[in-house]
C-alpha positions as CSV (number, residue, x, y, z in Angstrom):
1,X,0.0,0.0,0.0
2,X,0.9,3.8,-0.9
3,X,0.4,6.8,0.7
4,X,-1.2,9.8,-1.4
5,X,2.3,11.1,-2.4
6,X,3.9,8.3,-3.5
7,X,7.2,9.4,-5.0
8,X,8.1,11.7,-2.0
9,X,9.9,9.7,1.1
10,X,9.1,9.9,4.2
11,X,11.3,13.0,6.0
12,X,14.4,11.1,8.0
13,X,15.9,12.3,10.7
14,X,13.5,12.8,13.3
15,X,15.2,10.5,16.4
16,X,13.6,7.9,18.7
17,X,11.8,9.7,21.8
18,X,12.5,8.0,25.0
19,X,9.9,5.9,25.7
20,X,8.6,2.5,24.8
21,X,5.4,3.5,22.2
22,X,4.7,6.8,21.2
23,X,2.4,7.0,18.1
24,X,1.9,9.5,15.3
25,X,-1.4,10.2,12.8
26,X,0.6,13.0,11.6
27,X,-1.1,16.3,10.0
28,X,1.6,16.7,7.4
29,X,5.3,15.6,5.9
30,X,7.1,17.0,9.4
31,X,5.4,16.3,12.1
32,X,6.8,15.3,15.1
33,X,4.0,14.9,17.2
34,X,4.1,18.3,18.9
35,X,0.7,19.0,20.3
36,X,-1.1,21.4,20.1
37,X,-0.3,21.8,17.0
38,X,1.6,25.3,16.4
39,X,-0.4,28.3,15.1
40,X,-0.4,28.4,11.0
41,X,-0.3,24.7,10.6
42,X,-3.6,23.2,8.8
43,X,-3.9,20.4,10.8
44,X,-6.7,19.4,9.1
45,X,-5.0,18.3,5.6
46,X,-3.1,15.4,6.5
47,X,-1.8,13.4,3.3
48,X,-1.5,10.5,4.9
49,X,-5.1,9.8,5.0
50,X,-6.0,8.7,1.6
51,X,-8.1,7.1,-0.9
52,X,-8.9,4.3,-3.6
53,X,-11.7,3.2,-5.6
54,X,-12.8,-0.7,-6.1
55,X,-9.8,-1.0,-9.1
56,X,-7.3,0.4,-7.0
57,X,-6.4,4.3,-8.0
58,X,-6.4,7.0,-6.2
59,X,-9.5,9.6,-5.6
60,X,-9.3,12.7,-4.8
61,X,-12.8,13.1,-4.0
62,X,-15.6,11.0,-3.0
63,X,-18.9,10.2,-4.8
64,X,-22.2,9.9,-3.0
65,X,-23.3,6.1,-2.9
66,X,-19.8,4.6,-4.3
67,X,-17.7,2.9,-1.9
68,X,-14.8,3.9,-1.3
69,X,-11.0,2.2,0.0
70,X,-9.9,4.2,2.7
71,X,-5.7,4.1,3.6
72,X,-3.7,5.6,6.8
73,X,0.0,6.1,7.7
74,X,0.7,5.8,11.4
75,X,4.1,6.7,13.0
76,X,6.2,5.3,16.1
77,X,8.5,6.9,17.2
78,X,9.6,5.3,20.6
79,X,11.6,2.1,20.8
80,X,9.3,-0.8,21.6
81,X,6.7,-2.2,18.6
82,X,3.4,-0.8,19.2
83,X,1.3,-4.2,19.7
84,X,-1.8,-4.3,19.9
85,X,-2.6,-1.3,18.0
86,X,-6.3,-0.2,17.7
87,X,-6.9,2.2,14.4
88,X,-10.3,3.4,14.0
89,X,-11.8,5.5,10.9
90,X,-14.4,7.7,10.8
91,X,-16.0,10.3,9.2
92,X,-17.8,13.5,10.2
93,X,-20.2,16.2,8.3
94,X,-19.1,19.5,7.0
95,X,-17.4,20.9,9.8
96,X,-14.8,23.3,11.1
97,X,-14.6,22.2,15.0
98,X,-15.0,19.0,16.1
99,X,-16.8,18.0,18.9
100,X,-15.8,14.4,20.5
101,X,-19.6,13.0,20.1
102,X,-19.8,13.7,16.8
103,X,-17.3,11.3,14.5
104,X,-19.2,7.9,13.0
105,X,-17.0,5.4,12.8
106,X,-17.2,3.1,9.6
107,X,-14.0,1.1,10.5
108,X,-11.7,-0.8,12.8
109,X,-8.8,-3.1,12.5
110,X,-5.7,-3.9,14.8
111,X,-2.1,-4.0,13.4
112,X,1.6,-3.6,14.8
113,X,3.5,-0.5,14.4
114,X,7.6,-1.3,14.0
115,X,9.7,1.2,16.5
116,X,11.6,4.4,14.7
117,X,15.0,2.5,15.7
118,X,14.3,-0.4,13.7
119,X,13.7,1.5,10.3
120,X,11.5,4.5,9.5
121,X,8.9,3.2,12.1
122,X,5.7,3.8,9.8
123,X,3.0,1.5,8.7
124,X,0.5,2.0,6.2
125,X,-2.9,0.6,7.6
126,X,-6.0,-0.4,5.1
127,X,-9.7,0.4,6.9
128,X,-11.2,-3.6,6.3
129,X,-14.5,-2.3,5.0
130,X,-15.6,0.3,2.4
131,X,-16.8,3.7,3.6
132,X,-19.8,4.2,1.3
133,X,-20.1,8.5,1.3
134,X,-23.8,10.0,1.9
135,X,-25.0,12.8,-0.2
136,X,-23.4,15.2,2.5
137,X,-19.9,13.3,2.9
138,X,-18.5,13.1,-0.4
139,X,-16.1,15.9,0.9
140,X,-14.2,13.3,2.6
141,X,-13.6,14.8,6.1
142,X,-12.0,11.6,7.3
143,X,-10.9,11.1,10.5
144,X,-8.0,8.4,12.0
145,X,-7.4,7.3,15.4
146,X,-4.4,5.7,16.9
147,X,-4.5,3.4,20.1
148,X,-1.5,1.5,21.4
149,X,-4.0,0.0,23.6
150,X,-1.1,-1.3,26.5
151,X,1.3,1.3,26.0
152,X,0.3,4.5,24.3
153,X,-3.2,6.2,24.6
154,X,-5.4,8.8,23.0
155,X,-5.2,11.6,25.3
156,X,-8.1,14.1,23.6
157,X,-10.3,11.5,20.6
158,X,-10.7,12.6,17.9
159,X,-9.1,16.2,18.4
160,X,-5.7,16.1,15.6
161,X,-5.0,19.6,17.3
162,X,-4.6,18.0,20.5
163,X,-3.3,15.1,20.1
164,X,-1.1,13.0,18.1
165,X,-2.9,10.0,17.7
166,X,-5.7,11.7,15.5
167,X,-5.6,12.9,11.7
168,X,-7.9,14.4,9.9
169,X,-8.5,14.9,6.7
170,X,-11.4,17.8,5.1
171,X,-10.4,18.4,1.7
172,X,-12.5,19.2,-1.3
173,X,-10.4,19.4,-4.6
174,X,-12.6,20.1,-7.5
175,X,-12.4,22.2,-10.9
176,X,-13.5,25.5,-10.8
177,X,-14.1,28.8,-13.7
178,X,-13.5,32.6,-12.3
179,X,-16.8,34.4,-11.4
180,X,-18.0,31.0,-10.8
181,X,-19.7,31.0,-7.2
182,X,-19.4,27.7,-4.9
183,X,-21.7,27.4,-1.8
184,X,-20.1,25.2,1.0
185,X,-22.6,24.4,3.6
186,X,-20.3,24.1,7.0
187,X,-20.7,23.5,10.6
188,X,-19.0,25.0,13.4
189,X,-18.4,24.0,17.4
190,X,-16.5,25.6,19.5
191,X,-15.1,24.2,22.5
192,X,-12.4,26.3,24.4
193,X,-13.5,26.6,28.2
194,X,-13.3,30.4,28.6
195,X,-12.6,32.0,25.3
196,X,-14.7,35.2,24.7
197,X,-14.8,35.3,21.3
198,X,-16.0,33.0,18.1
199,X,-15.4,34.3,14.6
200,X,-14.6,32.6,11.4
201,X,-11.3,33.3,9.4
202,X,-10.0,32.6,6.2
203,X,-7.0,32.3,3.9
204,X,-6.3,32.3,0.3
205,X,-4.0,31.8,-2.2
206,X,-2.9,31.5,-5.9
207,X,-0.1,28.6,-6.0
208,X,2.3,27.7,-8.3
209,X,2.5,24.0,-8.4
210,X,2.4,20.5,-10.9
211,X,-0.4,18.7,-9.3
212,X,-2.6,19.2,-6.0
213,X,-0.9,17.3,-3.5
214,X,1.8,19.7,-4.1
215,X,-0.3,22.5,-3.8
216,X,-1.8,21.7,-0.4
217,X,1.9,21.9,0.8
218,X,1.6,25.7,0.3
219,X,2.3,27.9,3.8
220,X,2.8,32.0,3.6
221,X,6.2,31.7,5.2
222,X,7.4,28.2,3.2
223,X,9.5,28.0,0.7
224,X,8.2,25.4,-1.4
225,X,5.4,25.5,-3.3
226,X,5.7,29.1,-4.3
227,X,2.3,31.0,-4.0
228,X,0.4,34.8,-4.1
229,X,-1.8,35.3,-1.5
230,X,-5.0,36.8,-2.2
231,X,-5.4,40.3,-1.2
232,X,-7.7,40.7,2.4
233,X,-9.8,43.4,0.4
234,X,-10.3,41.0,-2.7
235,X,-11.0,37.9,-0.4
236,X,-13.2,39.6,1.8
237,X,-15.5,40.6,-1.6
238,X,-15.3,36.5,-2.8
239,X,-15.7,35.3,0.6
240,X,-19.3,35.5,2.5
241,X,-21.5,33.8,5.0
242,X,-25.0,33.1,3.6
243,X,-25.9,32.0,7.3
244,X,-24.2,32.4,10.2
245,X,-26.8,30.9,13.1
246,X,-27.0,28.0,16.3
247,X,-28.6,25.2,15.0
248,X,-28.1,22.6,17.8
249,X,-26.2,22.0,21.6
250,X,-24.2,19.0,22.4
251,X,-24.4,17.6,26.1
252,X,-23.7,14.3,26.2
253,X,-20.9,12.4,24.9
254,X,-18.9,15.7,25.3
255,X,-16.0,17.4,27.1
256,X,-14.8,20.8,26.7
257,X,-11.4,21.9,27.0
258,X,-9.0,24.2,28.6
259,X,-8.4,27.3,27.3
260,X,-5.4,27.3,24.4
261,X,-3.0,29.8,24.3
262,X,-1.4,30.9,20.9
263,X,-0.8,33.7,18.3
264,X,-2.9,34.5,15.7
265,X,-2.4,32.2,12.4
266,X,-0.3,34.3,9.7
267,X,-1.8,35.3,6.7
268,X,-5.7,34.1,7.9
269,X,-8.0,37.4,6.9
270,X,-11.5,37.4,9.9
271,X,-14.3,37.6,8.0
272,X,-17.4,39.3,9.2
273,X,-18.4,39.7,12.8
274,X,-16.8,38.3,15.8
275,X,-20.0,36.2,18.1
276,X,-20.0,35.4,22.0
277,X,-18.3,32.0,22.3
278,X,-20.3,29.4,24.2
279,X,-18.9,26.1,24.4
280,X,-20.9,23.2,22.5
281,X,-23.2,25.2,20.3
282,X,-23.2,24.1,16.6
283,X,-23.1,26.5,14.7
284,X,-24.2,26.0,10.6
285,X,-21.7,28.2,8.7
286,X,-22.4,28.6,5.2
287,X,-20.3,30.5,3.2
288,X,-20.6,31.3,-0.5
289,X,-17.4,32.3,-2.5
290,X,-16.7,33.7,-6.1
291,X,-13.8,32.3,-7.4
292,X,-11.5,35.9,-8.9
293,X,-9.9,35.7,-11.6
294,X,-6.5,34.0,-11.5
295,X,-3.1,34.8,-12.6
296,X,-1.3,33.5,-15.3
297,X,1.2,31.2,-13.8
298,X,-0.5,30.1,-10.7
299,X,-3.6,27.1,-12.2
300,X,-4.6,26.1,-8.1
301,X,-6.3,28.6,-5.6
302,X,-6.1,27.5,-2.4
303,X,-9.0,28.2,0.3
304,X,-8.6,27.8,3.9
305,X,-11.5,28.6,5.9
306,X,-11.1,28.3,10.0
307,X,-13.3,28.9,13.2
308,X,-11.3,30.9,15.6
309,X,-11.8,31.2,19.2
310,X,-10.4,34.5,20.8
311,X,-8.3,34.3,17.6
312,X,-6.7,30.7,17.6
313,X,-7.5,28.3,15.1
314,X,-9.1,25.8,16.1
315,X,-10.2,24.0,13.7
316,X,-10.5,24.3,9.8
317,X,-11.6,23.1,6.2
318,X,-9.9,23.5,2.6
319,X,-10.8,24.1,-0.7
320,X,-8.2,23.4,-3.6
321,X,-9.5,24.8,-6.8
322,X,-8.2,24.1,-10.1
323,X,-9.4,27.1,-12.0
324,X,-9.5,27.2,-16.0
325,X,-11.1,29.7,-17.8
């Protein structure tokens, strides 16, 4: 089995920690397992969640009704093999935040994960059964959970901003023409124990790059891909929110959690008003964007769209369009 990017190796040098098992569902190519994850870093785009259909390629996108193949990479980096390890799959609506309760899982399997001293520590894991999309899932926000069930244990489920033994990811990569306007029906919940504030963020770019798995590398401050980033004034005129309301509470099945503390996320634009933050509302965000023209050397645009919570990210969903005239 292959992960997403297939021709890219897995980054080396990243040593044994000093303990027995200690798992990774990483977020992207370098991650270490550093929770929570630092500010800027869409945690919610892993690569090494991916998918196939019955003959074996690779989708980029899910179809309602048509089963889908669902693959995960999971790290150890301590020094003893992680046995038994429990990996669950799930999947979860439109959302930005996610609340513990809410993840459906489709699939479970156990497996051993070798130690980062004897090799590169990874193994690729194959869910046992087809996920089969519903007409509001074909987005693909996946989830994947990690247990080393004696040894190493999911600290915060189902939260991959907390903690290392959860990727997500909620991706939609689709075509796209300028002046075209897309409607993305999302769902928000915050969950911060005594943050003040909830308002919704985004980020946009134009990005230079050969196919989109290169594209959802793109960070303002990286090096690699190279990319524009969409003026505030221009993305604040695409970007709107066709319905901003509370649609629903959660009680039970649900913690909240401690109050994070972080800088602002470079190069994310807030978008409309900022709302009293009350922890467990849902929120139903729908935002409406009209793709701008694009440049001439830059085919992808690249939308990040986050909930914030007295201005930390805390949770997101992305949008990689290939636009063609």
């Amino acid at each position: 089995m292959r992960r997403q990017d297939e021709n890219e190796p897995w980054p080396e040098g990243l040593e044994a920690v000093p303990q027995g098992v200690w798992l990774i569902a990483p977020h992207g190519d370098a991650d270490e397992g550093l929770r929570p994850v630092p500010a800027g870093q869409p945690f919610w785009e892993s690569p090494y969640i991916w998918m196939r259909d019955a003959e074996g390629q690779l989708l980029t996108q899910a179809v309602a009704g048509e089963p889908v193949w669902v693959f995960a990479r999971i790290r150890n980096r301590g020094t003893l093999t992680s046995f038994p390890t429990h990996i669950s799959f799930a999947f979860i609506d439109a959302a930005l935040g996610i609340p513990p309760s809410a993840p459906k899982v489709f699939g479970e399997v156990r497996t051993n994960v070798p130690p980062n001293q004897l090799g590169p520590g990874v193994v690729d894991v194959a869910c046992p059964v087809p996920w089969v999309p519903g007409a509001y899932s074909t987005h693909a926000c996946l989830l994947v959970m990690s247990d080393g069930e004696l040894w190493d244990r999911p600290t915060v489920p189902w939260n991959p901003q907390l903690d290392r033994h959860v990727a997500q990811r909620n991706v939609t990569i689709t075509a796209a023409s300028p002046g075209q306007t897309l409607v993305l029906p999302l769902l928000a919940t915050p969950f911060m124990e005594g943050a003040e504030t909830l308002a919704f963020a985004a980020q946009a770019a134009w990005v230079q790059a050969r196919e989109p798995a290169q594209a959802l590398r793109y960070v303002p401050e990286g090096r690699e891909p190279r990319g524009t980033q969409v003026e505030p004034g221009v993305l604040k005129e695409a970007l709107r929110w066709e319905r901003i309301d509370v649609v629903d509470r959660r009680e039970e099945g649900t913690v909240r959690f401690p109050k994070l503390e972080g800088g602002e996320a470079p190069g994310y634009v807030t978008v409309g008003e900022r709302f009293e933050s009350r922890p467990l509302e849902v929120w139903r965000v729908d935002a409406g964007f009209t793709v701008p023209a694009p440049p001439d050397d830059s085919p992808f645009l690249l939308l990040r769209i986050a909930q914030t919570e007295d201005g930390l990210i805390t949770g997101g969903y992305t949008v990689l369009l290939q636009v063609r005239e």
